[in-house]
matplotlib code that plots the C-alpha trace (Angstrom):
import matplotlib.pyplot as plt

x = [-0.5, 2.8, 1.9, -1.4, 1.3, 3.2, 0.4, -0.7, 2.8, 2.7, -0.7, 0.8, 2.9, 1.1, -2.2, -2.1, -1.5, -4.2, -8.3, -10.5, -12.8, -8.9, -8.6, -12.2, -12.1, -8.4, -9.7, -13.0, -10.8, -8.0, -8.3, -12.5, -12.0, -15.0, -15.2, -16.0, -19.7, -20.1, -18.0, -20.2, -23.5, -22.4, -21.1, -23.7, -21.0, -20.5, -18.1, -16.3, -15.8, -14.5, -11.9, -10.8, -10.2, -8.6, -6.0, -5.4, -4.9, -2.7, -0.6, -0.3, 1.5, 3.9, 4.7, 5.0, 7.7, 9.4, 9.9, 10.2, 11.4, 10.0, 9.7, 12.9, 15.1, 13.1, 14.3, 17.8, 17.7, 16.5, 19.1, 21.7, 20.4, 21.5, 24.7, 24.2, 24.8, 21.3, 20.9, 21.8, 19.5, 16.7, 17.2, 16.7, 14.0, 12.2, 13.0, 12.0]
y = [1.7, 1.0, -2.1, -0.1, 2.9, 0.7, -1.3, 1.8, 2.9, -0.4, 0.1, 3.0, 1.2, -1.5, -0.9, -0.6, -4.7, -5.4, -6.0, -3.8, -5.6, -5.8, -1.8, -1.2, -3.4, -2.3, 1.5, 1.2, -0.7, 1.6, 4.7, 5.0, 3.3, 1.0, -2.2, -5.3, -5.4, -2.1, -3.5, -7.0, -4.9, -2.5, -4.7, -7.3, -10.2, -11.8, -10.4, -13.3, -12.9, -9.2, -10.2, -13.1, -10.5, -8.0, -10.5, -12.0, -8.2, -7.8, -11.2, -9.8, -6.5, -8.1, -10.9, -7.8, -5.8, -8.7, -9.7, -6.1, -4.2, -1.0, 0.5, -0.6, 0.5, 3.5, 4.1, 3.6, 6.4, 9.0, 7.8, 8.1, 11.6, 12.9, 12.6, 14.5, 18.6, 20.3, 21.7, 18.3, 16.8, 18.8, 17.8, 14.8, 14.6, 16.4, 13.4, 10.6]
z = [13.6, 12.1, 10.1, 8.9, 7.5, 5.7, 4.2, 3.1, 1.5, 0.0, -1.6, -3.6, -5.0, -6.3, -6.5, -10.4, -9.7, -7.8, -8.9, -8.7, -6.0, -3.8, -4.0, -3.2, -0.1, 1.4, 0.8, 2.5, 5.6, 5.7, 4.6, 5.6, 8.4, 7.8, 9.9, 8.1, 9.0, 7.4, 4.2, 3.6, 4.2, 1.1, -1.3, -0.2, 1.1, 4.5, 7.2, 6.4, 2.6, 3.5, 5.6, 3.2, 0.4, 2.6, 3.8, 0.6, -0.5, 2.3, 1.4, -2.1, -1.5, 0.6, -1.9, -4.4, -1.8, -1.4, -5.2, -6.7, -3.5, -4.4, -1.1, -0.1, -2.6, -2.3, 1.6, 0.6, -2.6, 0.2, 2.1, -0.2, -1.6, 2.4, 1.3, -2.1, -2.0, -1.9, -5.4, -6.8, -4.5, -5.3, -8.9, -7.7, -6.3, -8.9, -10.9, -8.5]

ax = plt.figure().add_subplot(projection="3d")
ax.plot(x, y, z, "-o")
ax.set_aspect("equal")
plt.show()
């Protein structure tokens, strides 16, 4: 459940870098829950070709966290705003 939360944190970051087919497939298997038989009988593919694309998908946004470090540097900002008083905080935030 873990990995599947931060795939999905991932994904909002970088979907805007993925194709279309990519975003499609990773939607229909994590957030519609679909299973893979479902997802090759509706875009007319094998079970196999589903899977392929959805762990190439998978490969990509790590690849993309580890180069750009979105999420990352992300955590450590809303770590460091603890540390900030409240109003400035919240100006912040309203920024990020």
């Amino acid at each position: 459940m873990e990995n599947t939360v931060y795939l999905t944190i991932l994904y909002d970051y970088y979907k805007n870098l993925l194709t279309e087919k990519q975003c499609l497939y990773f939607e229909d298997y994590y957030f519609y829950n679909l299973t893979l038989s479902e997802m090759a009988q509706s875009y007319h593919v094998t079970r196999s070709a589903v899977n392929k694309q959805i762990n190439l998908t998978i490969e990509k946004l790590n690849e993309y966290e580890s180069k750009l470090n979105l999420y990352a540097n992300s955590l450590k900002i809303k770590k460091l705003l603890e540390t900030v008083p409240k109003e400035t905080r919240e100006k912040i935030e309203k920024l990020i």
